[in-house]
KEDREN-385590 format. One record per residue (C-alpha): x, y, z; chain; residue in one letter. Coordinates in Angstrom, 1 decimal, always signed. Last residue first. Layout:
! residues N
        x        y        z   mol   type
        X        Y        Z     A      a
...
This chain:
! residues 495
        x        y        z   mol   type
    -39.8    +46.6   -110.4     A      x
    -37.3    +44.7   -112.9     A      x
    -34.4    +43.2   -110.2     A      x
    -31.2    +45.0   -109.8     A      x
    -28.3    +43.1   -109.9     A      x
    -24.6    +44.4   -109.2     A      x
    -24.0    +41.2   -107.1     A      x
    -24.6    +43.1   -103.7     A      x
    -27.5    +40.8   -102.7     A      x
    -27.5    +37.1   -103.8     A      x
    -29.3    +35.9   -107.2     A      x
    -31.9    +33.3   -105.6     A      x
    -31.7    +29.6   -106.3     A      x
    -33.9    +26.8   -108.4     A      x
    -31.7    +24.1   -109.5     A      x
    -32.7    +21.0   -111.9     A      x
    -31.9    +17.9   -112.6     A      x
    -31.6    +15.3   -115.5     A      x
    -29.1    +12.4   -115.8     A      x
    -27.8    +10.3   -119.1     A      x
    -26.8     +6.7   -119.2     A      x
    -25.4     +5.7   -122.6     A      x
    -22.0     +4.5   -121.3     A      x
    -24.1     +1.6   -119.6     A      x
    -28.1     +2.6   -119.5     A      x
    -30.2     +4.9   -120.7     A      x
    -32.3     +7.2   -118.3     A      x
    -31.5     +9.0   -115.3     A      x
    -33.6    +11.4   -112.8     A      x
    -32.0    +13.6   -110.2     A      x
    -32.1    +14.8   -106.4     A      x
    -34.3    +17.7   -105.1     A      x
    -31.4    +20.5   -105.0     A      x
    -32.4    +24.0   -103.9     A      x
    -29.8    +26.9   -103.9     A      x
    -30.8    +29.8   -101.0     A      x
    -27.9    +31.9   -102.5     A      x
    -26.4    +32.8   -105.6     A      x
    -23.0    +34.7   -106.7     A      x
    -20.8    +33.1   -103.7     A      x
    -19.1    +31.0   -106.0     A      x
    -18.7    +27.9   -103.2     A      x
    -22.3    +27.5   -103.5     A      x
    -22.0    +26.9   -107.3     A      x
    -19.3    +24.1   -107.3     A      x
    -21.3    +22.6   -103.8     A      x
    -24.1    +22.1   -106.3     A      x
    -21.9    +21.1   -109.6     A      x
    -20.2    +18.3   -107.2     A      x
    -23.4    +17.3   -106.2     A      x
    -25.1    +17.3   -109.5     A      x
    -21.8    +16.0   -110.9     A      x
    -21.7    +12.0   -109.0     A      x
    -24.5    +10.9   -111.0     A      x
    -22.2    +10.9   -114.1     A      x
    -23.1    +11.7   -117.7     A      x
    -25.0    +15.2   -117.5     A      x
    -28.1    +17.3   -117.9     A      x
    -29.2    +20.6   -116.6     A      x
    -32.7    +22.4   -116.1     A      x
    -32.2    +26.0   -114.4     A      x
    -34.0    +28.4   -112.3     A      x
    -33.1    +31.8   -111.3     A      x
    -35.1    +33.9   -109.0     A      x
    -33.8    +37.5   -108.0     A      x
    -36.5    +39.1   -110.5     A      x
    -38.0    +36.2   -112.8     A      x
    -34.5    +34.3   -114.6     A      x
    -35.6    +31.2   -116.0     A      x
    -32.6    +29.5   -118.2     A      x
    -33.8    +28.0   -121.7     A      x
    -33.5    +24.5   -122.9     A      x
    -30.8    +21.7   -121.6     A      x
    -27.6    +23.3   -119.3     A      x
    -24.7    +21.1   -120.0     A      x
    -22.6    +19.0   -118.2     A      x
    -20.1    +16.2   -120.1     A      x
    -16.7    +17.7   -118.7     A      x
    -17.6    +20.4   -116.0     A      x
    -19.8    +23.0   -115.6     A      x
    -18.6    +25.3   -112.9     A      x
    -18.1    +28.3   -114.7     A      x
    -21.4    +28.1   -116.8     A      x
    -24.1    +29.1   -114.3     A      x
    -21.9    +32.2   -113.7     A      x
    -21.1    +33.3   -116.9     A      x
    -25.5    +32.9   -117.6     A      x
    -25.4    +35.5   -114.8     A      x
    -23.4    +37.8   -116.2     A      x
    -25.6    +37.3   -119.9     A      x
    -28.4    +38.6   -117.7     A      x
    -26.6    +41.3   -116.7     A      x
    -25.4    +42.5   -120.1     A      x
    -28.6    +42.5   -121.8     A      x
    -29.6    +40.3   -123.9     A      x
    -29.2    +40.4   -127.5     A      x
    -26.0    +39.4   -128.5     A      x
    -24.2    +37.9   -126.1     A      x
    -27.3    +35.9   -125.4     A      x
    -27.5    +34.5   -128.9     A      x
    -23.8    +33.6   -129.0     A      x
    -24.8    +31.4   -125.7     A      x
    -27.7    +30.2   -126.9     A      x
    -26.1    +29.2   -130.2     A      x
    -22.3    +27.6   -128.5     A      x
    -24.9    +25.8   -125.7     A      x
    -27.1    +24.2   -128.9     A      x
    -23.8    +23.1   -130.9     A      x
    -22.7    +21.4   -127.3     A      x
    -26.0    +19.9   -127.4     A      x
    -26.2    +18.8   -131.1     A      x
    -22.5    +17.3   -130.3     A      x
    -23.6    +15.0   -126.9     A      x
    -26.7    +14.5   -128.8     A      x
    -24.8    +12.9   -131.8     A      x
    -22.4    +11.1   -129.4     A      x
    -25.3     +9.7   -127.7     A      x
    -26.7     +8.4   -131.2     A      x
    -23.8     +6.7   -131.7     A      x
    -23.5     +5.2   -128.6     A      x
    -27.3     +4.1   -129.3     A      x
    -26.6     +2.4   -132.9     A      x
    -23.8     +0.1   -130.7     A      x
    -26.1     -0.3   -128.3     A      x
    -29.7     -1.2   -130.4     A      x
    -26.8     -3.8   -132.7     A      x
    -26.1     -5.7   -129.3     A      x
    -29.2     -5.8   -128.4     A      x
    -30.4     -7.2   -131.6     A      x
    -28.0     -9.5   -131.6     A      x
    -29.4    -10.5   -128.0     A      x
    -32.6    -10.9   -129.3     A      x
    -31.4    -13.5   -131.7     A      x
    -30.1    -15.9   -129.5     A      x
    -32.8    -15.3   -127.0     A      x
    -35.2    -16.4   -129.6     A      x
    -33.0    -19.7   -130.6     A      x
    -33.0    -20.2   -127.1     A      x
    -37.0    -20.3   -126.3     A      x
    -37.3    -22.6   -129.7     A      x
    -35.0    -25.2   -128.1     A      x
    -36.9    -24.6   -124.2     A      x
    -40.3    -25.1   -126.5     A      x
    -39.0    -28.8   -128.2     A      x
    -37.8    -29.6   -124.6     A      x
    -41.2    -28.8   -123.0     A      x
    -43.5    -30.6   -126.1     A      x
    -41.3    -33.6   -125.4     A      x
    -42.3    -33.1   -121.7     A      x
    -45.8    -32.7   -122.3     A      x
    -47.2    -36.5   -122.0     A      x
    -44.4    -36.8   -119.7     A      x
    -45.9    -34.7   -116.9     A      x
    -49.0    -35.8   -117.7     A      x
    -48.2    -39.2   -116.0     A      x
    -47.2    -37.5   -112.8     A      x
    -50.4    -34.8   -112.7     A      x
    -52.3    -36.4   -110.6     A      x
    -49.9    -37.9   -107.7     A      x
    -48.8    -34.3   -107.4     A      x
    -51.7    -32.7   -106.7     A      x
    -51.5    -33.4   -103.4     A      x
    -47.7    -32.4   -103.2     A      x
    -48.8    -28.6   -105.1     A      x
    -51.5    -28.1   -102.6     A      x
    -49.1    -28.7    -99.1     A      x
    -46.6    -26.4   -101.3     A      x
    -48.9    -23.7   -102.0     A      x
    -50.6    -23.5    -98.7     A      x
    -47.1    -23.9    -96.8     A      x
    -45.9    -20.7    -99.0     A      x
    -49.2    -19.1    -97.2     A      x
    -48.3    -19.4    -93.9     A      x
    -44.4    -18.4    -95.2     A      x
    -45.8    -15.2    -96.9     A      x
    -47.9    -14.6    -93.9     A      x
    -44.8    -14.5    -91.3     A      x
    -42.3    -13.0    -93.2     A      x
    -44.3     -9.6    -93.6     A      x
    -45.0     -8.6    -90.2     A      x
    -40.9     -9.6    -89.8     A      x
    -40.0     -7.5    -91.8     A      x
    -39.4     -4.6    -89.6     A      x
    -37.8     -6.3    -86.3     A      x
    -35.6     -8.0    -89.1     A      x
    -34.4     -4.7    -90.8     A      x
    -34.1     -3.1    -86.8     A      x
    -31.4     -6.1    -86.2     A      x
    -31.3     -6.3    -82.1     A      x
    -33.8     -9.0    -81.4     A      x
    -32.3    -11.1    -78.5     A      x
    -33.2    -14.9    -78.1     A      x
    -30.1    -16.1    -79.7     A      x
    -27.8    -15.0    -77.2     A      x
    -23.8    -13.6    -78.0     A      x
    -25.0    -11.3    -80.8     A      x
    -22.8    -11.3    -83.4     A      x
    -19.7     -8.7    -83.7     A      x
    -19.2     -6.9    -86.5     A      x
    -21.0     -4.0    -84.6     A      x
    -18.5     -3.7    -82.4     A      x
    -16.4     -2.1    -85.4     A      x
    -18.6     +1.0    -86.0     A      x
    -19.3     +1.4    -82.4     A      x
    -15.8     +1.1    -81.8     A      x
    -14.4     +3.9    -84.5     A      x
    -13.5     +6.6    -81.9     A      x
    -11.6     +4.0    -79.0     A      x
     -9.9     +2.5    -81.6     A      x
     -7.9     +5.3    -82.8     A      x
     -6.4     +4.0    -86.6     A      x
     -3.6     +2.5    -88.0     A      x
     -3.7     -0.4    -90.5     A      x
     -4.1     -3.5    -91.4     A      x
     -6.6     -4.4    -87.5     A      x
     -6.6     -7.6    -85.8     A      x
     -9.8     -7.6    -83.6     A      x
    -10.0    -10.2    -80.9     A      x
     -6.9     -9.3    -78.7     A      x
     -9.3     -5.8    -77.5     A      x
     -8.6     -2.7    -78.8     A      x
     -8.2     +0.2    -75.8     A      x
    -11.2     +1.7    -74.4     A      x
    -10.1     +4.7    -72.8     A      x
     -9.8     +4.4    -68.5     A      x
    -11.3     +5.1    -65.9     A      x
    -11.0     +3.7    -62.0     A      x
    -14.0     +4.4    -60.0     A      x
    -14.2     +7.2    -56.4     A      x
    -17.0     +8.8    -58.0     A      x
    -15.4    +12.1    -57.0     A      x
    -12.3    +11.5    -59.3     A      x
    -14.9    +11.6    -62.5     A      x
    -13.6    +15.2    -63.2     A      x
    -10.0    +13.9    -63.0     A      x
    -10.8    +11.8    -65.8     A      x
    -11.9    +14.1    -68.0     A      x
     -8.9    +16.2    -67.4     A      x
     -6.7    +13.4    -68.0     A      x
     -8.7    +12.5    -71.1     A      x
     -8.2    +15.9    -72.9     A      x
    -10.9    +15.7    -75.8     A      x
    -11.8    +12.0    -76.1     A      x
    -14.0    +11.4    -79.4     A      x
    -15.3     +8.0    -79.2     A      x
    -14.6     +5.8    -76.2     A      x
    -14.9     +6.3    -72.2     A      x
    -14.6     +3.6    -69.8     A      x
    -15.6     +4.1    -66.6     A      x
    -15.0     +1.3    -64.1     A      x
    -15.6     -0.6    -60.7     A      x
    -19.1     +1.0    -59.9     A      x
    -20.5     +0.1    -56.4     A      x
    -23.2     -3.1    -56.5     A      x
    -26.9     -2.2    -56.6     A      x
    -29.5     -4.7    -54.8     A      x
    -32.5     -2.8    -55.8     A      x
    -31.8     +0.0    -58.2     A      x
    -31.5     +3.7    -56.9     A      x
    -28.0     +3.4    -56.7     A      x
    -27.8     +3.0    -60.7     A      x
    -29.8     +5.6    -61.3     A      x
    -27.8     +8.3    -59.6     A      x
    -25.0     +6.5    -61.2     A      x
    -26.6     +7.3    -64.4     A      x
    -27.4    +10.8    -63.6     A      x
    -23.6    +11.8    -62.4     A      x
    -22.5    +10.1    -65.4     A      x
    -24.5    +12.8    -67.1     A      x
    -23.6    +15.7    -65.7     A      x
    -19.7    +14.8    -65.4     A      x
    -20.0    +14.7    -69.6     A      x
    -21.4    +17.8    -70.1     A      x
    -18.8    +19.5    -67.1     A      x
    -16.2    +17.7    -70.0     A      x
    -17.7    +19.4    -72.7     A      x
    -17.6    +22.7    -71.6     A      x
    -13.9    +22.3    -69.9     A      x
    -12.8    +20.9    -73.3     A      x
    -14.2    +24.1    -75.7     A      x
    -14.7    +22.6    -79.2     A      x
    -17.4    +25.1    -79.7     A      x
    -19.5    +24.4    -77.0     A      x
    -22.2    +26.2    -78.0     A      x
    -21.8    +25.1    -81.3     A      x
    -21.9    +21.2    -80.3     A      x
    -25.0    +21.8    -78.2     A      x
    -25.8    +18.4    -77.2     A      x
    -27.8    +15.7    -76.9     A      x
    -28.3    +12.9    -75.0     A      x
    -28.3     +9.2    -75.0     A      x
    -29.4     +6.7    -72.4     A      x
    -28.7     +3.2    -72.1     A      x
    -29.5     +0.6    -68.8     A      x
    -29.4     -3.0    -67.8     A      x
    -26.7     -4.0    -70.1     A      x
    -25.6     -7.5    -69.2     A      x
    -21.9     -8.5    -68.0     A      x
    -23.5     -9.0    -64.2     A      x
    -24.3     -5.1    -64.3     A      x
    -23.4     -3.1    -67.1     A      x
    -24.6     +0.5    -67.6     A      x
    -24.2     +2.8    -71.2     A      x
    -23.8     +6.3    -71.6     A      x
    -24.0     +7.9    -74.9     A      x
    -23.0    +12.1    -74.9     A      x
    -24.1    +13.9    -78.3     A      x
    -22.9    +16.8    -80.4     A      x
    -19.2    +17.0    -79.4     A      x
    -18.9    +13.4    -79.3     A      x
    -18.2    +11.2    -76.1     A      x
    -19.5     +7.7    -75.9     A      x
    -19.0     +6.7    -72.3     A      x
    -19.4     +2.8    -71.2     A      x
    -20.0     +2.5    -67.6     A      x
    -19.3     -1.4    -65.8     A      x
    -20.5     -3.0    -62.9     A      x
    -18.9     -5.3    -64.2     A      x
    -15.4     -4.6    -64.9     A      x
    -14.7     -8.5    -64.9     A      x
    -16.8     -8.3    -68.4     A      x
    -14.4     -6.0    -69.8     A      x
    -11.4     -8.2    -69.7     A      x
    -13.7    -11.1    -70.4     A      x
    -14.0     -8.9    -74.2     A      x
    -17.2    -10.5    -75.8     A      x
    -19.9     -9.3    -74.0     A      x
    -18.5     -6.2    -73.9     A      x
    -17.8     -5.5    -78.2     A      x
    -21.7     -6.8    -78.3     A      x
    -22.4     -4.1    -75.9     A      x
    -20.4     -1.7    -78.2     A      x
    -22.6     -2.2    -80.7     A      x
    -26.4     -1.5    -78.9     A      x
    -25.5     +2.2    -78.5     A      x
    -25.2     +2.1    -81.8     A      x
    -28.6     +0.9    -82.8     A      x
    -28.7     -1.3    -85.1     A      x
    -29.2     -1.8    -88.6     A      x
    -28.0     -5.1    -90.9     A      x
    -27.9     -6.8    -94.6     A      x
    -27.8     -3.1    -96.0     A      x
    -26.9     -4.0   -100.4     A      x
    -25.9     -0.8   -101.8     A      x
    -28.0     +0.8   -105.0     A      x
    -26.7     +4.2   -103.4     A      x
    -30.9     +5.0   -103.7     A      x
    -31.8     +2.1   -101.9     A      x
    -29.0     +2.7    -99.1     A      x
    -30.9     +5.8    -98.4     A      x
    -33.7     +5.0    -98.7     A      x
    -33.2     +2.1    -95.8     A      x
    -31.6     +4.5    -93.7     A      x
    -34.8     +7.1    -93.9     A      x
    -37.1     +4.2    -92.9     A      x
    -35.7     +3.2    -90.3     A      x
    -35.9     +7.1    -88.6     A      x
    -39.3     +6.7    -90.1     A      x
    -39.8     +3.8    -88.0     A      x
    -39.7     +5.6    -84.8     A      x
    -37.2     +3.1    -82.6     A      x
    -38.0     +1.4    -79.8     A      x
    -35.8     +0.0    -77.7     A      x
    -36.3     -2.3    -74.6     A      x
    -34.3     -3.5    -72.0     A      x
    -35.9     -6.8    -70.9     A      x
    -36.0     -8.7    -67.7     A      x
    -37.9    -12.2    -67.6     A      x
    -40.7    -13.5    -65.1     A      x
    -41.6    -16.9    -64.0     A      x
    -44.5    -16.8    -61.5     A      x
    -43.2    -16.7    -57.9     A      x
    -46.4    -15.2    -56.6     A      x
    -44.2    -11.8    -55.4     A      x
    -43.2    -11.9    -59.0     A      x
    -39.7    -14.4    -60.2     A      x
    -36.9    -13.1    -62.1     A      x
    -34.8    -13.6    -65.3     A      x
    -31.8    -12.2    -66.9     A      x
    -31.2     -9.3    -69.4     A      x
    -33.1    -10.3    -72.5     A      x
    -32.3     -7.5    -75.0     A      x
    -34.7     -5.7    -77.4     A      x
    -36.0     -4.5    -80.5     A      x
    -39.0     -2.6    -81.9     A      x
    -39.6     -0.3    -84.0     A      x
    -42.2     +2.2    -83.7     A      x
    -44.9     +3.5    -86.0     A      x
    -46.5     +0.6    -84.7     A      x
    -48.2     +2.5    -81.6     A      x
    -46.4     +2.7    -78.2     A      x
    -47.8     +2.1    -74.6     A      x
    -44.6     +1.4    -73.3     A      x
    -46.2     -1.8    -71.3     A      x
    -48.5     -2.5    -74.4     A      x
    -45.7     -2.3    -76.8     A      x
    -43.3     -4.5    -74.5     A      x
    -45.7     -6.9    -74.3     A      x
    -46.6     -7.1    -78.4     A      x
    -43.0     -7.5    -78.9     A      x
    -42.3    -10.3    -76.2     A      x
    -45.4    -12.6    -78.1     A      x
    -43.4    -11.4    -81.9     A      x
    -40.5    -12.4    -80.6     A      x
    -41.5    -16.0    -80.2     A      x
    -37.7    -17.1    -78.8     A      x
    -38.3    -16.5    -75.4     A      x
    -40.7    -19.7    -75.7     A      x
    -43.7    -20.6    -73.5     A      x
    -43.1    -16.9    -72.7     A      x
    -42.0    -14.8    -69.2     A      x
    -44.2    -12.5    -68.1     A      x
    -42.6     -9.1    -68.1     A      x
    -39.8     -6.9    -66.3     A      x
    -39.1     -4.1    -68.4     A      x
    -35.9     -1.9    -68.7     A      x
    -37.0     +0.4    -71.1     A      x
    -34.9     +3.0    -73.7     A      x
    -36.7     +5.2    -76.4     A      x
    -34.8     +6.7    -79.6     A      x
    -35.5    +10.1    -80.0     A      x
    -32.6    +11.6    -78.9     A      x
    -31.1     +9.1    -82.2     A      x
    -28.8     +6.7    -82.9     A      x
    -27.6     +4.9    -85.6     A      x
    -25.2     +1.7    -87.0     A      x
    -25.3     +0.3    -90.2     A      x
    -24.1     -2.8    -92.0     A      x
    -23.5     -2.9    -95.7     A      x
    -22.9     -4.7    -98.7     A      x
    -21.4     -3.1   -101.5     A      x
    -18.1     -3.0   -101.6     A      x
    -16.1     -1.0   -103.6     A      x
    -14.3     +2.0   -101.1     A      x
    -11.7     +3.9   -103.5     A      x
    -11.4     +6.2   -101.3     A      x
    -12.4     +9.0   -103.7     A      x
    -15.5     +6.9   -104.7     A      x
    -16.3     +5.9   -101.2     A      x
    -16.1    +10.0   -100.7     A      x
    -18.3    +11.1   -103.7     A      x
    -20.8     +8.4   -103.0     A      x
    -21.5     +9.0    -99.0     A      x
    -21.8    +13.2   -100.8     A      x
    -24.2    +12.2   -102.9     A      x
    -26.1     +9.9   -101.2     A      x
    -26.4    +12.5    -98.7     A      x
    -27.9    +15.1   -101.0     A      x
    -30.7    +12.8   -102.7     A      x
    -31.1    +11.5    -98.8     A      x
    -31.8    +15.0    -97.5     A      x
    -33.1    +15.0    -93.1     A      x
    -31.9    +11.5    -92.8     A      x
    -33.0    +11.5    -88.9     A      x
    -30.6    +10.8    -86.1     A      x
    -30.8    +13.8    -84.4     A      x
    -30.9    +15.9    -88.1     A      x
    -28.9    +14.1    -90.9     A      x
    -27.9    +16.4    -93.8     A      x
    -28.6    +19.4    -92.3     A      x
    -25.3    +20.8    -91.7     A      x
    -22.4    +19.4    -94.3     A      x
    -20.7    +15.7    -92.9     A      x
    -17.6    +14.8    -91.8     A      x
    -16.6    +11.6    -93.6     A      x
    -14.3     +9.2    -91.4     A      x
    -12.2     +6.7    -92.9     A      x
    -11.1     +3.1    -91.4     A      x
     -9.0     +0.2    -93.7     A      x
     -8.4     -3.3    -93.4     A      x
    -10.2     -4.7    -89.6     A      x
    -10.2     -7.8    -89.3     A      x
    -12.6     -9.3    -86.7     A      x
    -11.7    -12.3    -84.9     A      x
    -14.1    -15.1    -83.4     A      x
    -14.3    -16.7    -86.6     A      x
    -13.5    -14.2    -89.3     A      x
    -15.8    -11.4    -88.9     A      x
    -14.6     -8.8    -91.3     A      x
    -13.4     -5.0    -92.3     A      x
    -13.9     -2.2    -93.7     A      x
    -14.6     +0.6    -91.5     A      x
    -16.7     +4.0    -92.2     A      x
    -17.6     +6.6    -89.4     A      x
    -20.0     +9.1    -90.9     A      x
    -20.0    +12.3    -89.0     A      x
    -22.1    +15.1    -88.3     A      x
    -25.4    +14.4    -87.6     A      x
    -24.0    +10.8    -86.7     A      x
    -24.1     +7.8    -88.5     A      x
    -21.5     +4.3    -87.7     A      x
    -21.1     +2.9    -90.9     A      x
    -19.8     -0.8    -91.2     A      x
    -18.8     -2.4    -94.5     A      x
    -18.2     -5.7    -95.7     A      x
């Protein structure tokens, strides 16, 4: 199994296991990502993204394919709630609906939530507290494309800040901390979580300016002091509030001991979070940077919370397919009685079509086998008709076009690699250049892209994803590039 912990800048990838109580954790990786790939939280490219998530489980040699996924986002909204408590604190969709109507949200947003404890209202009707999450859906959405087009199986989303409460409720060590801050610290974002009585009662995230701090410690620090300052601000606002006993900071930790003589005011111990006895780790890693990504191997400790977004999701869908599944199987045992005896009226018939149903399979899969051996041939035909194409067109354009043009076809070429080839003509209107291709493996169109980009000859190159077709060692893919020839190249455009 895999968990990936997304930020705009950073993938977090472990492979590991829930074994028991124990997680195992066998081998950690972190893929820093291009700008613009994932935008506060949102899958801003998935063609582009899948590419590069690919090319690095690829290089890693990373083969599993199911998945659990951990994100956050600015635009991710956090509630505590007090609300009528239910018949049944399991009927999610009753606590749902409530915590819509109280947030005064639309379905465009996901929904999950924790049950942090219960109360009573001033007519000591049974309440219950619940921090509540939602989630635009498109953020879900995004993930769930993206996973769709690495044909990887996700079983699981959450939210990240949601992780490393799992991590809490299950260390006793941390829960004696109580009241408790958990600090995420990354040099685009700041996560601060607040523990009370071993539940979460309060999460906020926020960002910030990575390149205006530049990896500059005292910068990010001050960040950091401004927004533990807020949350204890908040925390001594709440009715019966207890002091603070510990900060805890995880993630990327720039100079801890001056980070933790900023916090010296707050009069609270802190300390990096350290790996817990329950997770037995292969190799050697910083714990405190991939705990999100390894909390979230953790279950959840109660059953009435609802923290998977996938299941918040489908679960509009679930319920009329099962009303109606009862339908069909409350019809199909009343009918039962009735058909009984023409059930063996037609079961020689049955056997007699399952023989003839074989036989047919038999010979359809000779034919298949035939159709692929007659279609590797043809693709080594195509394979030879297009490199015979590429040697024309490009004697052709040595020939008779001008030297230029034939400059720029140079530069298309260089980083071809084995199996790449451009297919038809090359479109080149002023500074505008556009350019079919076709090749063997869906990992090139990246690798071509970031190929041309490092050149330095074109600029503004756009990438919409590719097409394939065939299948096995016969599988071919199509894209296309449009770009702009960049100034200073020794190109003038026609006038």
């Amino acid at each position: 199994m895999l968990s990936l912990d997304f930020t705009d800048r950073q993938v977090k990838i472990v492979r590991g296991s829930l074994m028991g109580s124990k997680i195992r954790i066998i081998q950690v990786e972190t893929l820093n990502l291009p700008l613009g790939l994932i935008e506060n939280g949102f899958v801003a490219d998935v063609p582009m993204l899948a590419g590069e998530l690919l090319e690095f489980l690829q290089t890693k040699d990373i083969k599993e394919k199911d998945i659990i996924a951990e994100i956050g986002s600015g635009l991710i909204l956090h509630k505590e709630l007090i609300l009528p408590k239910p018949k049944s604190l399991k009927n999610s969709n009753v606590i749902e609906t409530m915590i819509k109507s109280n947030m005064n949200i639309s379905n465009d947003y996901n929904i999950s939530y924790n049950i942090v404890g219960e109360a009573e209202d001033e007519n000591k009707n049974p309440m219950v507290r619940v921090l509540a999450t939602a989630v635009p859906q498109r953020l879900v959405d995004g993930y769930t494309r993206l996973f769709s087009h690495l044909g990887l199986s996700l079983k699981s989303l959450f939210v990240s800040s949601g992780c490393i409460s799992r991590l809490v409720e299950n260390s006793q060590k941390l829960l004696a901390l109580s009241p408790l801050m958990m600090v995420q610290v990354e040099y685009d974002f700041i996560a601060t979580n607040l523990y009370s009585d071993g539940r979460l009662v309060l999460s906020r995230r926020v960002a910030i300016d990575a390149e205006e701090i530049g990896g500059d410690s005292d910068a990010l620090v001050q960040a950091v002091y401004d927004n533990v300052f807020r949350m204890i601000q908040f925390m001594n606002s709440r009715p019966d509030s207890k002091p603070l006993k510990e900060i805890t900071f995880y993630g990327k930790i720039p100079d801890f001991v001056m980070l933790s003589n900023s916090m010296a005011s707050f009069n609270t111990s802190t300390h990096v979070l350290s790996s817990p006895g329950n997770v037995v780790a292969f190799c050697e890693f910083d714990f405190a940077e991939y705990a999100n990504a390894i909390s979230a191997f953790f279950k959840a400790k109660s059953d009435f919370d609802r923290i998977d977004l996938l299941k918040s999701s489908a679960a509009k869908e679930k319920k009329p397919a099962s009303y109606y599944g009862l339908i069909l199987a409350g019809s199909i045992l009343a009918s039962c009685a009735v058909v009984a005896g023409v059930f063996f009226v037609f079961n020689s018939t049955n056997n007699r079509l399952k023989a003839q149903i074989a036989s047919e399979e038999n010979e359809i899969t000779q034919y298949k086998a035939r159709e692929e051996v007659l279609n590797g041939k043809i693709a080594r035909l195509d394979s030879i008709n297009m490199y015979s194409n590429n040697v024309q067109m490009a004697k052709y354009l040595f020939d008779f076009q001008p030297t230029i043009v034939t400059d720029i076809l140079k530069k298309l070429e260089e980083p071809l690699t084995d199996g790449m080839g451009i297919v038809g003509t090359v479109s080149i209107s002023g500074y505008n250049v556009t350019v079919n291709y076709e090749c063997k493996s869906d990992s090139q169109p990246v690798e071509y892209v970031r190929a041309l980009k490092e050149q330095g000859y074109f600029e503004n190159i756009s990438y919409h994803g590719y097409t394939g077709q065939g299948t096995g060692d016969n599988m071919k893919y199509n894209f296309s590039l449009s770009m702009l020839i960049k100034g200073g190249n020794t190109y003038e455009a026609e006038q």
